[in-house]
C-alpha positions in Angstrom: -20.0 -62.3 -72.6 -17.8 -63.9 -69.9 -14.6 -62.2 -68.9 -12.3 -63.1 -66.4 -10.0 -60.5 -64.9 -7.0 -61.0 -63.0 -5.9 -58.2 -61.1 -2.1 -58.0 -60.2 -0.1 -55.8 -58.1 -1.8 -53.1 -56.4 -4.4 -53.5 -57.8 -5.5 -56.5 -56.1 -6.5 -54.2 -53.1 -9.3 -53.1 -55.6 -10.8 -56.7 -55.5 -10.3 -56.8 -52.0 -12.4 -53.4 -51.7 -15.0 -54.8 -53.7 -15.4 -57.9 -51.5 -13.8 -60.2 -53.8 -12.3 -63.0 -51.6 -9.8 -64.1 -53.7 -8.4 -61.1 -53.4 -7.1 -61.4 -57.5 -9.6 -62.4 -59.6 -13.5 -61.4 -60.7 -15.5 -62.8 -63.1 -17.4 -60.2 -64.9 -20.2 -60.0 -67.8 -19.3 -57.5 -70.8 -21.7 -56.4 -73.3 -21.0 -57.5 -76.8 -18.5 -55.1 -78.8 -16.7 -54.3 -75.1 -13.1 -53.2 -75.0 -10.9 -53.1 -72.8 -11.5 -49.4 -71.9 -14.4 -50.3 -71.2 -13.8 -52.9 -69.1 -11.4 -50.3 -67.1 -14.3 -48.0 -67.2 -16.5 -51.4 -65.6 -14.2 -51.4 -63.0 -13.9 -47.9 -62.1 -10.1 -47.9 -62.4 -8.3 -45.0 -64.8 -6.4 -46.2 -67.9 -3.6 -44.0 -66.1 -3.4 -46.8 -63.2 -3.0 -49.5 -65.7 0.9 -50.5 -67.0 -0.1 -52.6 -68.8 -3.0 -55.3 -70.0 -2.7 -58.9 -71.2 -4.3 -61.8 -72.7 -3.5 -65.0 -74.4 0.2 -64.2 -73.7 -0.1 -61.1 -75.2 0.3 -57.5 -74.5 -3.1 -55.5 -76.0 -4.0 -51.7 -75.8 -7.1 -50.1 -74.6 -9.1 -50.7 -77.7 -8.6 -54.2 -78.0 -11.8 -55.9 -78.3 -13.2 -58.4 -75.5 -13.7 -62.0 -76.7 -16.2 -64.6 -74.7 -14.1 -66.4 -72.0 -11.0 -64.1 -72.4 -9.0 -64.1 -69.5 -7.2 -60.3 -68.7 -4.6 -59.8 -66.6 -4.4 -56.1 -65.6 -0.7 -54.9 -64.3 0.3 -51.7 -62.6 2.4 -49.4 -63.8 6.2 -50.6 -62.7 8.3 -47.8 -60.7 11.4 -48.4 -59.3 15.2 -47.5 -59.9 
């Protein structure tokens, strides 16, 4: 399935590593059954880098399950004071 990720924060300078030239955004192809562990896992990024994950306007967990043509945006963990 089709999967587009949107990479925000930080972790945009993972795309940029990976030669992505829009610097935000990669368009990946997940096995059937994927979640979105796995798509961490895809990407080689720790669940402990990730604040938080969204799609649809929704915030969903690490098991949620990948859908053809979802679009997921992946947010750093917010620090401040």
């Amino acid at each position: 399935m089709n999967i587009t990720v949107c990479l925000h924060d930080v972790l945009k300078e993972r795309a940029a590593a990976a030669g992505n030239k829009e610097h935000s955004k990669l368009d990946l192809v997940m096995p059937a059954g994927a979640t979105a562990a796995d798509l961490l896992d895809q990407l080689s990024l720790p669940q402990s880098r990730i604040g938080m994950i969204v799609t649809d306007g929704s915030r969903v967990g690490f098991d949620y399950r990948l859908k053809d043509r979802d679009v997921i945006q992946l947010f750093a963990p917010l620090a401040g004071g």
